[in-house]
Structure formats: C-alpha cells, structure tokens
PQR file with spaces between the fields and no chain letter, atoms N, CA, C, O and H, PARSE charges and radii, in Angstrom:
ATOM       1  N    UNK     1       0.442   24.883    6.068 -0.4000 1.5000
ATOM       2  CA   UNK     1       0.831   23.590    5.539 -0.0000 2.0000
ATOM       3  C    UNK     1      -0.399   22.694    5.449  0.5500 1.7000
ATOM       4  O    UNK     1      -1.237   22.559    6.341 -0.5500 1.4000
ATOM       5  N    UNK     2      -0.400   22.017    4.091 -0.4000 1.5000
ATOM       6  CA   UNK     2      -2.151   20.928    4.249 -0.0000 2.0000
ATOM       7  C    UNK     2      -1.557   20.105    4.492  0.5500 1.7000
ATOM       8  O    UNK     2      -0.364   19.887    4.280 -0.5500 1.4000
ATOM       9  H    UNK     2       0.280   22.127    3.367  0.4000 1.0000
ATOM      10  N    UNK     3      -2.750   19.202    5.248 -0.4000 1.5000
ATOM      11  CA   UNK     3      -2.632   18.351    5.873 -0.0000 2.0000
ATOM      12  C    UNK     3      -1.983   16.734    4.662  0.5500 1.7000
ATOM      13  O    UNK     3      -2.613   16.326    3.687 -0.5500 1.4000
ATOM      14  H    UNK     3      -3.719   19.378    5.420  0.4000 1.0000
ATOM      15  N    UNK     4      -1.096   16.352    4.995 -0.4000 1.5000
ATOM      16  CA   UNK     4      -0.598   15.396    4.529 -0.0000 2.0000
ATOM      17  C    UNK     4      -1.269   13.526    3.955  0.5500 1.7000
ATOM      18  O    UNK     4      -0.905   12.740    3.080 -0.5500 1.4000
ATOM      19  H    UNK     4      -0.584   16.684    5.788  0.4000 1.0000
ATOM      20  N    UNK     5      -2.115   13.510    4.773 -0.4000 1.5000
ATOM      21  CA   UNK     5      -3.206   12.618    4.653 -0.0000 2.0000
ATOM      22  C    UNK     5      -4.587   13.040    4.131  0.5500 1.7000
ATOM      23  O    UNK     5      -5.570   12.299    4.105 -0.5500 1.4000
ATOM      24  H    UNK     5      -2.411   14.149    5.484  0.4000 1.0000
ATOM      25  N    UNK     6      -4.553   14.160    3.770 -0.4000 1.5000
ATOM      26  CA   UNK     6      -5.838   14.452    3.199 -0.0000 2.0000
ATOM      27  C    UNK     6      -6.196   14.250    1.710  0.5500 1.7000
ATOM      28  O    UNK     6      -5.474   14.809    0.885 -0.5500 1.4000
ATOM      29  H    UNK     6      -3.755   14.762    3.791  0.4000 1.0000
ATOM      30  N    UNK     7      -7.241   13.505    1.284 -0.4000 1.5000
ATOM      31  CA   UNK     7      -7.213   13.056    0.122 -0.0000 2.0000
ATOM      32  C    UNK     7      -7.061   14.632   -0.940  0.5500 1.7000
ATOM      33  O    UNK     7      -7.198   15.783   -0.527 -0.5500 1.4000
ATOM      34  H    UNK     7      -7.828   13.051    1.954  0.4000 1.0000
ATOM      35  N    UNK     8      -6.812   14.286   -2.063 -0.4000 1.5000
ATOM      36  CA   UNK     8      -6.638   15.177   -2.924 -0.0000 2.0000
ATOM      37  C    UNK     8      -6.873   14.761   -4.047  0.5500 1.7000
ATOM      38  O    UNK     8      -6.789   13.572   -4.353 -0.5500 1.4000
ATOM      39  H    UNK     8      -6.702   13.350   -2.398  0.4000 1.0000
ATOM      40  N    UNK     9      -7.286   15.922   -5.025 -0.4000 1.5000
ATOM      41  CA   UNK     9      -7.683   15.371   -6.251 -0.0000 2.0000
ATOM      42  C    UNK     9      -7.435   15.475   -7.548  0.5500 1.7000
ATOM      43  O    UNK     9      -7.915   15.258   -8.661 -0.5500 1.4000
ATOM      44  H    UNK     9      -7.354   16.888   -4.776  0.4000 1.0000
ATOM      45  N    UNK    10      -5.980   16.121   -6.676 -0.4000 1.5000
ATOM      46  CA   UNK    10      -5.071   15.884   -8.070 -0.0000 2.0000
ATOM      47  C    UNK    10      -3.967   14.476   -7.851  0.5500 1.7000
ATOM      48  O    UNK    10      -2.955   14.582   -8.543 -0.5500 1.4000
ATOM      49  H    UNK    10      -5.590   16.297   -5.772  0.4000 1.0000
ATOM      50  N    UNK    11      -4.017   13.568   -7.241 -0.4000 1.5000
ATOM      51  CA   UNK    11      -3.406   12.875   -6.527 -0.0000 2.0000
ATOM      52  C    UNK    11      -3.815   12.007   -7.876  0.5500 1.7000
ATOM      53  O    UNK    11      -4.975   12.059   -8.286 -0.5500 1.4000
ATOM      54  H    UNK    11      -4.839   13.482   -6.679  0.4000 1.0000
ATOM      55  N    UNK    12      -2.760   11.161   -8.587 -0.4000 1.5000
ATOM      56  CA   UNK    12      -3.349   10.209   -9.625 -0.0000 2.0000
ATOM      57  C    UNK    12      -3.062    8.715   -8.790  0.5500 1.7000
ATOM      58  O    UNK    12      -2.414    8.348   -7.810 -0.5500 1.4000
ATOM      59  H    UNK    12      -1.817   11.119   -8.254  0.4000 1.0000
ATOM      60  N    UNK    13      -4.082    8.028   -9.950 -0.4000 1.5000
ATOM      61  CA   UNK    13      -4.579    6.623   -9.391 -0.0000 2.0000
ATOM      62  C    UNK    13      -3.231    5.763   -9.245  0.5500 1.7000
ATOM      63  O    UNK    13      -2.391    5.751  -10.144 -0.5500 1.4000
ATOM      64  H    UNK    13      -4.608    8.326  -10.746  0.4000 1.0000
ATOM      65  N    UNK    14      -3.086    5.059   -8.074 -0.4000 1.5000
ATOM      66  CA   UNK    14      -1.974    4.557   -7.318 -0.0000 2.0000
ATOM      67  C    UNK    14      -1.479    3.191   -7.775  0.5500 1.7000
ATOM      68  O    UNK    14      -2.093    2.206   -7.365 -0.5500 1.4000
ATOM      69  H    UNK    14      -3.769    5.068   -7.344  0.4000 1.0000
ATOM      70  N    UNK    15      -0.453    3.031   -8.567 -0.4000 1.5000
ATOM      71  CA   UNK    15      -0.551    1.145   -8.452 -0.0000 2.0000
ATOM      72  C    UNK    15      -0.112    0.605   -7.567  0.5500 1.7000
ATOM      73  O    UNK    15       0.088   -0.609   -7.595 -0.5500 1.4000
ATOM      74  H    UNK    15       0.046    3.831   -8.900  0.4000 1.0000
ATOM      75  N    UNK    16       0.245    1.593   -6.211 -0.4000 1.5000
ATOM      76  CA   UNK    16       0.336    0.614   -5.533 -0.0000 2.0000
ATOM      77  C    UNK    16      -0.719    0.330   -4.021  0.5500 1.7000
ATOM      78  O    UNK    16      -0.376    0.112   -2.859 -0.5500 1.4000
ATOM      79  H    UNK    16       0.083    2.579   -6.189  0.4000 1.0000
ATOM      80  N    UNK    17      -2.207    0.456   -4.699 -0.4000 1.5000
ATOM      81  CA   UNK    17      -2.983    0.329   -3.894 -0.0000 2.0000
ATOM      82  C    UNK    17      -4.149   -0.348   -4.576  0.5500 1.7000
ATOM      83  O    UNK    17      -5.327    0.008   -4.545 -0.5500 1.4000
ATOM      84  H    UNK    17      -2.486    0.633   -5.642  0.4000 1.0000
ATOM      85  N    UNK    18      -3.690   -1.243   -5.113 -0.4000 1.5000
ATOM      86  CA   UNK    18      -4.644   -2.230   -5.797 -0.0000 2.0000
ATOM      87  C    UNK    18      -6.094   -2.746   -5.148  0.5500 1.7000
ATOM      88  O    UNK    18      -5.981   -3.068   -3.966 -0.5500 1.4000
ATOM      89  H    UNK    18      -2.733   -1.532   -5.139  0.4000 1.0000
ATOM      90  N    UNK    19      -7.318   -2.871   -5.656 -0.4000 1.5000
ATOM      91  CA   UNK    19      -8.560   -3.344   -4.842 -0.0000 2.0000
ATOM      92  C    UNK    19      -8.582   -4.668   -4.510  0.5500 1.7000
ATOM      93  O    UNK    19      -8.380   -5.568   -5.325 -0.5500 1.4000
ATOM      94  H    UNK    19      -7.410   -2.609   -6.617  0.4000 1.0000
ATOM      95  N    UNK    20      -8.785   -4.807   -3.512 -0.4000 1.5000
ATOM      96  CA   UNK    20      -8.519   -6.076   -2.987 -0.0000 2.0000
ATOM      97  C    UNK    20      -9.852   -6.370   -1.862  0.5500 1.7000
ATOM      98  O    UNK    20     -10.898   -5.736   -1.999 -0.5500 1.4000
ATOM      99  H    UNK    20      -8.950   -4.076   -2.850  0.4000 1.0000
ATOM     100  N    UNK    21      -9.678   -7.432   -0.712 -0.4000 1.5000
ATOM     101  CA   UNK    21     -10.742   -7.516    0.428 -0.0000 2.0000
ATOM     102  C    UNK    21      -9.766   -6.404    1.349  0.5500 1.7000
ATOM     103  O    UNK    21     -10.228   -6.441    2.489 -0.5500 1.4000
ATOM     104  H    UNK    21      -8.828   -7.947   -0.601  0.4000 1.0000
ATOM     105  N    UNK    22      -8.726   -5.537    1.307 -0.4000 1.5000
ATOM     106  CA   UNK    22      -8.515   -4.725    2.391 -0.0000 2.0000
ATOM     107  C    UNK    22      -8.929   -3.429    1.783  0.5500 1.7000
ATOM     108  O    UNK    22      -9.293   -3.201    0.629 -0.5500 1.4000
ATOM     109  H    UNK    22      -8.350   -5.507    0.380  0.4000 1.0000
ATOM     110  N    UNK    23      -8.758   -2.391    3.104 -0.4000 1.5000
ATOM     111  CA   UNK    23      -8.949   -1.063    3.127 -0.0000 2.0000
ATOM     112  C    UNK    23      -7.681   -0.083    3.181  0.5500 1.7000
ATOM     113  O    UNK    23      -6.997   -0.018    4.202 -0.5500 1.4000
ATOM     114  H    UNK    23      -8.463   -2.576    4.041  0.4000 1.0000
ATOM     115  N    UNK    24      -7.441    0.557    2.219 -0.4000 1.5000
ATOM     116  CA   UNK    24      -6.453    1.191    2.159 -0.0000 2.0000
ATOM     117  C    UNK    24      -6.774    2.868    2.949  0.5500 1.7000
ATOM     118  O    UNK    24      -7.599    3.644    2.467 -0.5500 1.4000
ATOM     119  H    UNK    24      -7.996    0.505    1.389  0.4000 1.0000
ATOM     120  N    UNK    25      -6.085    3.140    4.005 -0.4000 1.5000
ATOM     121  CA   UNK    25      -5.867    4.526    4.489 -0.0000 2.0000
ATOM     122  C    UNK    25      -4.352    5.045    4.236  0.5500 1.7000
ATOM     123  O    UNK    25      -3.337    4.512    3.787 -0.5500 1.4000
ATOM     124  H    UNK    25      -5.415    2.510    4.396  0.4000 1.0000
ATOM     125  N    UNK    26      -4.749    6.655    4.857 -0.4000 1.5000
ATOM     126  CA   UNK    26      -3.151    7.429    4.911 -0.0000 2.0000
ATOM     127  C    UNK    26      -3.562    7.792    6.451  0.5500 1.7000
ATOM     128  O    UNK    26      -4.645    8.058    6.972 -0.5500 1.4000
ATOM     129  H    UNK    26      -5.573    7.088    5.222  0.4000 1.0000
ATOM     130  N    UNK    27      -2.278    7.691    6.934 -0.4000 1.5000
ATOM     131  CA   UNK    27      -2.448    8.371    8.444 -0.0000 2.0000
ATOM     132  C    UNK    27      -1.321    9.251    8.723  0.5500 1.7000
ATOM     133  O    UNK    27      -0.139    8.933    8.598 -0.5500 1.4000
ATOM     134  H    UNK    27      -1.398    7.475    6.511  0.4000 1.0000
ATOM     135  N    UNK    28      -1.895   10.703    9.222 -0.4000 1.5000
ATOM     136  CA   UNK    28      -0.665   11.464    9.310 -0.0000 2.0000
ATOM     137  C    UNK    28      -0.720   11.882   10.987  0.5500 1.7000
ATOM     138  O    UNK    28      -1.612   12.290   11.730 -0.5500 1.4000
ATOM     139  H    UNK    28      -2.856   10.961    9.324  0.4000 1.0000
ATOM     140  N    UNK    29       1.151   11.455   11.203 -0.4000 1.5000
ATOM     141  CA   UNK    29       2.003   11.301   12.051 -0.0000 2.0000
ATOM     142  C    UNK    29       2.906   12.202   12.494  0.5500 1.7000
ATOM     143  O    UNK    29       3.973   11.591   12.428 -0.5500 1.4000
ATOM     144  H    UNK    29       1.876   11.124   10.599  0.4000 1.0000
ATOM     145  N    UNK    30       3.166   13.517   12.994 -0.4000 1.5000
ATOM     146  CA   UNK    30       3.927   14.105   13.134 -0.0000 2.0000
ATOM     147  C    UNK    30       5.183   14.459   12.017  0.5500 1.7000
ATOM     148  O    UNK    30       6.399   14.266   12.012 -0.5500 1.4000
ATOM     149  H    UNK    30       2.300   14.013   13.048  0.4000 1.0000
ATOM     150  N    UNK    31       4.052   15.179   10.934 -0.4000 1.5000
ATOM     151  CA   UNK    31       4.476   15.458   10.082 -0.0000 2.0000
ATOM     152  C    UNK    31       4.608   14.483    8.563  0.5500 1.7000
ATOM     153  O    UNK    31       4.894   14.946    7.459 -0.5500 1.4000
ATOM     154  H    UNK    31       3.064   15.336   10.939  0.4000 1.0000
ATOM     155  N    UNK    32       4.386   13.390    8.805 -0.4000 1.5000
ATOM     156  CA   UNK    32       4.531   12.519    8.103 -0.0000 2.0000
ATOM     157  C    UNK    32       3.774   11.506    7.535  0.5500 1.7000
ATOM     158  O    UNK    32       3.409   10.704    8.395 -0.5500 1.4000
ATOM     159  H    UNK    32       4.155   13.014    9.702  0.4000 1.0000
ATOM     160  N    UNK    33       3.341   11.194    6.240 -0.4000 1.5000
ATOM     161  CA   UNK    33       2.381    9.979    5.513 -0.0000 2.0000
ATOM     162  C    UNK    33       2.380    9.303    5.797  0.5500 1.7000
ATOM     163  O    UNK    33       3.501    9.169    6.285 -0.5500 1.4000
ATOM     164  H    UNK    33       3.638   11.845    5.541  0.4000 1.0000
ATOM     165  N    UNK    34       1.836    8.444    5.948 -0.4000 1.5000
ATOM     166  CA   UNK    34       1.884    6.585    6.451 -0.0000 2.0000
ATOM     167  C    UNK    34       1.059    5.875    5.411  0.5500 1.7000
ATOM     168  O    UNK    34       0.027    6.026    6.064 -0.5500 1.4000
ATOM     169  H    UNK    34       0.924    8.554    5.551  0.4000 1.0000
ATOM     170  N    UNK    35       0.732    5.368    4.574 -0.4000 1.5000
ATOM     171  CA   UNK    35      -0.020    4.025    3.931 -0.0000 2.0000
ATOM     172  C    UNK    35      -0.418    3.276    5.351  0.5500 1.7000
ATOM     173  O    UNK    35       0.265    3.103    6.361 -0.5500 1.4000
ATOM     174  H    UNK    35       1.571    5.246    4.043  0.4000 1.0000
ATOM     175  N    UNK    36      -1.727    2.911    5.062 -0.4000 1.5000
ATOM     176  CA   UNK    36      -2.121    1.504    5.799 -0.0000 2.0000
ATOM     177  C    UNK    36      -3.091    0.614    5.335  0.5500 1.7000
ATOM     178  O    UNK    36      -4.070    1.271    4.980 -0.5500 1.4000
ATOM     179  H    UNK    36      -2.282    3.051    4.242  0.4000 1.0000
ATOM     180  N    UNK    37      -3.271   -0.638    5.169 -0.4000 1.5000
ATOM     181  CA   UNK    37      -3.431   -1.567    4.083 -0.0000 2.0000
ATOM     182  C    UNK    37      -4.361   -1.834    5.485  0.5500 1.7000
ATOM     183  O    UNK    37      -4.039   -1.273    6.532 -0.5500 1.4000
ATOM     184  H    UNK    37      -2.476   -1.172    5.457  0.4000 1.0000
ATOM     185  N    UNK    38      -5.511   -2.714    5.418 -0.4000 1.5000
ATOM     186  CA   UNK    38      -6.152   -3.064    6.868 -0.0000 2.0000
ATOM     187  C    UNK    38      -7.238   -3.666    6.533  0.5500 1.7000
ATOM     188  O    UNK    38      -8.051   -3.053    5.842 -0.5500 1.4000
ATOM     189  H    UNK    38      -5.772   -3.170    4.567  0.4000 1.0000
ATOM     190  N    UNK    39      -7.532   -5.176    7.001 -0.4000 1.5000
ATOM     191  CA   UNK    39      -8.495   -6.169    6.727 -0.0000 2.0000
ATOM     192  C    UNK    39      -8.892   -7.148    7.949  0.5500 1.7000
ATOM     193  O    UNK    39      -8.106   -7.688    8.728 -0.5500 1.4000
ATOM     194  H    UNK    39      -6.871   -5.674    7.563  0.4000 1.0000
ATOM     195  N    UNK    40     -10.398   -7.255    7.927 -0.4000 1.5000
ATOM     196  CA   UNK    40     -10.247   -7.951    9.068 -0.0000 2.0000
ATOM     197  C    UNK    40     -10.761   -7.067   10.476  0.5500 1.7000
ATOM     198  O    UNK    40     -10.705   -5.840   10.557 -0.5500 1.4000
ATOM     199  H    UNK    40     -11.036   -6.817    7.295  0.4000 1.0000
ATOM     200  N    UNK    41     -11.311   -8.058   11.641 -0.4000 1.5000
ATOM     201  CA   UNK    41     -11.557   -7.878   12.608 -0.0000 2.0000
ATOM     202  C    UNK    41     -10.717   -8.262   13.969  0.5500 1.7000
ATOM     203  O    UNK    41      -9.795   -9.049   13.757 -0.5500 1.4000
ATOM     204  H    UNK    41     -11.356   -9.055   11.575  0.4000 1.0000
ATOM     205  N    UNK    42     -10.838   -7.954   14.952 -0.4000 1.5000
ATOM     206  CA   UNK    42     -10.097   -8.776   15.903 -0.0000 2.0000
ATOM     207  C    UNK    42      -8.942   -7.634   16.687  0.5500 1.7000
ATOM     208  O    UNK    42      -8.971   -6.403   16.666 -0.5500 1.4000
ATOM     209  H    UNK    42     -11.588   -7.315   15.124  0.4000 1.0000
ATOM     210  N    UNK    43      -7.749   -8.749   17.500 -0.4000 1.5000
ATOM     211  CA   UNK    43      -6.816   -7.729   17.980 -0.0000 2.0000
ATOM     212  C    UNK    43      -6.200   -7.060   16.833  0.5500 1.7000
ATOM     213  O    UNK    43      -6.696   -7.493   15.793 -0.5500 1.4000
ATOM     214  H    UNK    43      -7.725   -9.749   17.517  0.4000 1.0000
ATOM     215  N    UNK    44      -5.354   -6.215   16.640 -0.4000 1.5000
ATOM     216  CA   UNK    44      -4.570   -5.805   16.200 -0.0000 2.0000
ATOM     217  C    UNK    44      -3.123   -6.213   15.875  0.5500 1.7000
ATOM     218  O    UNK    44      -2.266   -6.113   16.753 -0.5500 1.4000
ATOM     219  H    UNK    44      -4.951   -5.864   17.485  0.4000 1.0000
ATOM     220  N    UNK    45      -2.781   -6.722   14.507 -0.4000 1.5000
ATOM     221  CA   UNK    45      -1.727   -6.790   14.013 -0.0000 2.0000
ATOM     222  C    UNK    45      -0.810   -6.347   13.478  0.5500 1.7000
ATOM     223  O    UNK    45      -0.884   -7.131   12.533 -0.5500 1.4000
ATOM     224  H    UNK    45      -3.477   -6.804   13.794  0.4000 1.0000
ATOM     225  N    UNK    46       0.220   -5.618   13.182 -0.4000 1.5000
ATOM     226  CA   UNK    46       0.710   -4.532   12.355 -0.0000 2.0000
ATOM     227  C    UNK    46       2.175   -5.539   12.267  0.5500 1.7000
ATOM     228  O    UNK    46       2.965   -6.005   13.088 -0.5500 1.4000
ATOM     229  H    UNK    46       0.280   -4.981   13.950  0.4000 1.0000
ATOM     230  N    UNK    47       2.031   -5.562   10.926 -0.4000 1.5000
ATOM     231  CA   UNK    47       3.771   -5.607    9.984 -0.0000 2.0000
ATOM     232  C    UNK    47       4.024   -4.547    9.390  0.5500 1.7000
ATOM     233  O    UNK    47       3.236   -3.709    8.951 -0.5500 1.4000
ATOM     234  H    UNK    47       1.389   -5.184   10.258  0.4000 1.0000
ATOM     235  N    UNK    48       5.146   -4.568    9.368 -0.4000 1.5000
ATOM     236  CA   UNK    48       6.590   -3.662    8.989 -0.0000 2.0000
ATOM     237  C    UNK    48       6.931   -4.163    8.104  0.5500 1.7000
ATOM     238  O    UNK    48       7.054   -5.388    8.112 -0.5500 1.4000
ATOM     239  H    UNK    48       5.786   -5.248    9.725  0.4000 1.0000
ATOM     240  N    UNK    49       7.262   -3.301    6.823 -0.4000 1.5000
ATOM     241  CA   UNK    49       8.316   -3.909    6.020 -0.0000 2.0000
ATOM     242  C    UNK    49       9.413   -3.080    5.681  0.5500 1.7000
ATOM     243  O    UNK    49       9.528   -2.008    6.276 -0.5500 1.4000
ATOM     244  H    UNK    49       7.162   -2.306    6.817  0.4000 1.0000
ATOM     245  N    UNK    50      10.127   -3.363    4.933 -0.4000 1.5000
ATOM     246  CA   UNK    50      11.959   -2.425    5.104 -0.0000 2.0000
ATOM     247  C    UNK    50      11.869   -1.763    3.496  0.5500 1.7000
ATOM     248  O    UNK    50      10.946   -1.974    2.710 -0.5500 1.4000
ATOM     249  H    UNK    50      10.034   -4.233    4.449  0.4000 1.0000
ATOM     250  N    UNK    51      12.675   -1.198    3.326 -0.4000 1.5000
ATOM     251  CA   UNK    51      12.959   -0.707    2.182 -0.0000 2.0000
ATOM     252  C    UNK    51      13.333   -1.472    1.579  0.5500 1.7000
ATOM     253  O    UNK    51      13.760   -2.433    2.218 -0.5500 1.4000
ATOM     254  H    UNK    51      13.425   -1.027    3.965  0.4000 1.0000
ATOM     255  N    UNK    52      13.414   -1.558    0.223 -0.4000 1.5000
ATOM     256  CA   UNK    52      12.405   -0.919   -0.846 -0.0000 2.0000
ATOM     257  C    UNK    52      10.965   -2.236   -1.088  0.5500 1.7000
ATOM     258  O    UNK    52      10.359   -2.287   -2.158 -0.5500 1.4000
ATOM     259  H    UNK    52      13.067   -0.777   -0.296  0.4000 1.0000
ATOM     260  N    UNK    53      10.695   -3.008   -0.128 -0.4000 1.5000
ATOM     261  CA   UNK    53       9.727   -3.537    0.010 -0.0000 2.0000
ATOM     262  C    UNK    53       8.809   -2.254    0.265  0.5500 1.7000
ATOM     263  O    UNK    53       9.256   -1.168    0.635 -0.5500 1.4000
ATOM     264  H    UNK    53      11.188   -2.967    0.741  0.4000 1.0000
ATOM     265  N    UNK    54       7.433   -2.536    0.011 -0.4000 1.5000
ATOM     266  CA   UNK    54       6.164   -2.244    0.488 -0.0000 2.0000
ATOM     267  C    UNK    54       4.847   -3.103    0.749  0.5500 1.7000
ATOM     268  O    UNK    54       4.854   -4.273    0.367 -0.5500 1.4000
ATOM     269  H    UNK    54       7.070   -3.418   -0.290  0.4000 1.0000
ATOM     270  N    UNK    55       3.846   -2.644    1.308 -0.4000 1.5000
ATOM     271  CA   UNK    55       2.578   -3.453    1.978 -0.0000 2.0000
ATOM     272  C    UNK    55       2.314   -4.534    1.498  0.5500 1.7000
ATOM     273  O    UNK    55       1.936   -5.496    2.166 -0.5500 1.4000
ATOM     274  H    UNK    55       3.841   -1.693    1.618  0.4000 1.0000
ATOM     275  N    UNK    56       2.508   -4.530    0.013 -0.4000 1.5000
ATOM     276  CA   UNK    56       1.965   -6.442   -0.745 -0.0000 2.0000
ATOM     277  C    UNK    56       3.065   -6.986   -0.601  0.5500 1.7000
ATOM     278  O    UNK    56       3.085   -7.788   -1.535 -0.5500 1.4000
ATOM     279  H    UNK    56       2.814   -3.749   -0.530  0.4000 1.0000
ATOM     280  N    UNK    57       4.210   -7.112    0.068 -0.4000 1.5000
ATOM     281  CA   UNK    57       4.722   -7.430    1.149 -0.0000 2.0000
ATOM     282  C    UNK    57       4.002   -8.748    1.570  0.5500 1.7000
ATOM     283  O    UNK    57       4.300   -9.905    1.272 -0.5500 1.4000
ATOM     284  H    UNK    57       4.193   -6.460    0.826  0.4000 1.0000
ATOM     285  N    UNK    58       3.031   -8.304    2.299 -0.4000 1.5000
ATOM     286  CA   UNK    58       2.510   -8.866    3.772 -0.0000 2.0000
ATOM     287  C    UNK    58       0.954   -9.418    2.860  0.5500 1.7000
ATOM     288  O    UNK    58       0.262  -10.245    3.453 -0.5500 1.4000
ATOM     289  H    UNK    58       2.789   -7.364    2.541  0.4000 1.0000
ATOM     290  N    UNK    59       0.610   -9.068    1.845 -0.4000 1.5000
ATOM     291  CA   UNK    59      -0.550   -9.543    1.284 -0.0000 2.0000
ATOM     292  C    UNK    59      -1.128  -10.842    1.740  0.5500 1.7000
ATOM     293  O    UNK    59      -2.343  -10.896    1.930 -0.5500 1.4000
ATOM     294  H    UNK    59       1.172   -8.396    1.363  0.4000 1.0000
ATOM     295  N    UNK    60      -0.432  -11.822    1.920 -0.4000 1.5000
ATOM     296  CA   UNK    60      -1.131  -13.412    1.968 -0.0000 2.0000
ATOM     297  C    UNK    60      -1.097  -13.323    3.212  0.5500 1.7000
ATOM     298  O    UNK    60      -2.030  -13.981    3.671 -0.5500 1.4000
ATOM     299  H    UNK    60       0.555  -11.779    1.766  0.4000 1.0000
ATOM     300  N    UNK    61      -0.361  -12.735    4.181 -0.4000 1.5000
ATOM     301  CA   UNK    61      -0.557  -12.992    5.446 -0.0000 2.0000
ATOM     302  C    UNK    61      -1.997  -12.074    5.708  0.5500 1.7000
ATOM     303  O    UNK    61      -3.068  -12.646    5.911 -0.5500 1.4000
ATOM     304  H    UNK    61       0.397  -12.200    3.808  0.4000 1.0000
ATOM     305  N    UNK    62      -1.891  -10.799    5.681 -0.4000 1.5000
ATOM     306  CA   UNK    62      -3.431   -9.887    6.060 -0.0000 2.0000
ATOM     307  C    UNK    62      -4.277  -10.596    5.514  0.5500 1.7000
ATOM     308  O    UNK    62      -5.318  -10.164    6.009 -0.5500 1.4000
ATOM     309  H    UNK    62      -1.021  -10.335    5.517  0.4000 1.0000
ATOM     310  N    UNK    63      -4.626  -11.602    4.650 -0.4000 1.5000
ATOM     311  CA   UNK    63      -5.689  -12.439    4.333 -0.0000 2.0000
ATOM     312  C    UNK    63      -6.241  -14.124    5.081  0.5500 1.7000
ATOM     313  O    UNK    63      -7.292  -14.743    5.250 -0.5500 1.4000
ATOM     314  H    UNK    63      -3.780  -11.953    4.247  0.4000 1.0000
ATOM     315  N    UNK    64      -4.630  -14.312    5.373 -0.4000 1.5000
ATOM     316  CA   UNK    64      -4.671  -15.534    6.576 -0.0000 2.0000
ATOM     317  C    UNK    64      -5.288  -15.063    7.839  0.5500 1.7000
ATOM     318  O    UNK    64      -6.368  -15.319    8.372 -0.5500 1.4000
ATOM     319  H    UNK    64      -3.776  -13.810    5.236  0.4000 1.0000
ATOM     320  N    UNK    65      -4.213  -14.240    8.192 -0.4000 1.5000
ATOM     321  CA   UNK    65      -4.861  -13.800    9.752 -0.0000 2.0000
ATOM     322  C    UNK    65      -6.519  -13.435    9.761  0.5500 1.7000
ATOM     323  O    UNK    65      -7.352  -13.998   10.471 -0.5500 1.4000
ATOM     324  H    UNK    65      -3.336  -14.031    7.759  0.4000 1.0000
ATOM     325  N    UNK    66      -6.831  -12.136    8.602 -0.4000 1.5000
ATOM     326  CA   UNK    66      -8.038  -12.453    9.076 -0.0000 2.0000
ATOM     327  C    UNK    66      -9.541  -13.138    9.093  0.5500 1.7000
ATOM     328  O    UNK    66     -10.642  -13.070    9.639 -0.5500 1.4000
ATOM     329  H    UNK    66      -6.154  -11.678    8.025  0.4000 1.0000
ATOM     330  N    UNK    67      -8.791  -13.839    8.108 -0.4000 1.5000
ATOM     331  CA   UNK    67      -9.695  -15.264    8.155 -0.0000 2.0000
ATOM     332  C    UNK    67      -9.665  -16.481    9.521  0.5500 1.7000
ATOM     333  O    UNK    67     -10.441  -17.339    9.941 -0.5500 1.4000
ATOM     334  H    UNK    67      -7.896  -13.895    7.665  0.4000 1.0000
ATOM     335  N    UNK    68      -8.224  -15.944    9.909 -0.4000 1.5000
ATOM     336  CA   UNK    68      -8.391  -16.691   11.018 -0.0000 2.0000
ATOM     337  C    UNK    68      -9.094  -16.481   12.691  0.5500 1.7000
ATOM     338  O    UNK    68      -9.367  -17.198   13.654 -0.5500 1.4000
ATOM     339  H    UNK    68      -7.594  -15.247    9.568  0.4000 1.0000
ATOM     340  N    UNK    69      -9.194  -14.570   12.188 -0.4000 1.5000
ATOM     341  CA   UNK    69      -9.747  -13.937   13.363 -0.0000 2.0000
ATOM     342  C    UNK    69      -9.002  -13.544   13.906  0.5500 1.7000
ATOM     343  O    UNK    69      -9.249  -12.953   14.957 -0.5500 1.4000
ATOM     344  H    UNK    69      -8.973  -13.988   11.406  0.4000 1.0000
C-alpha cells in the first residue's frame, strides 16, 4: 500500500489549496489523509471544521493569530 501523504505526480493542481502566506501539508494518520493549512510561529493552534466546510474555513483567523504571535 503507498503511502497516503506522499506527494504524487499524477495528483492534479488543487483548488483547494490556494497560495497564500500559509503552508499547505498532508499528514498521514493511521491509515488516513489529513490536509494541513499552517502559518505562523508560536504555541500551537489547531481548528476543526465540520462537513462540508473545509480549511478557508478558518482563513482570517490563521492570519490574525499569527500576526498576533
């Protein structure tokens, strides 16, 4: 089985990972993909969002916080 987070290059270009000031990863989880959107220094913050929301979601906030540190 390949690994689920591993980039690929037949994988076509994403709209929903637009360039922005964050860093977009995949993290694989016991079996499973994850998206992670990630900007900024400091503690650690993590939002959740529900179905059928996704990460730009949370866009204005990952840009508040880490401007705020």
């Amino acid at each position: 089985m390949s690994d689920p987070a591993a980039p690929s290059a037949q994988q076509p270009a994403s709209l929903v990972r637009p360039d922005g000031p964050w860093t977009h990863r995949d993290v694989a989880a016991n079996g499973a993909r994850f998206h992670i959107a990630e900007l900024g220094d400091g503690p650690l913050v993590m939002f959740l969002h529900g179905f059928p929301q996704f990460w730009w979601t949370w866009r204005h906030q990952l840009e508040a916080l880490a401007d705020a540190g």
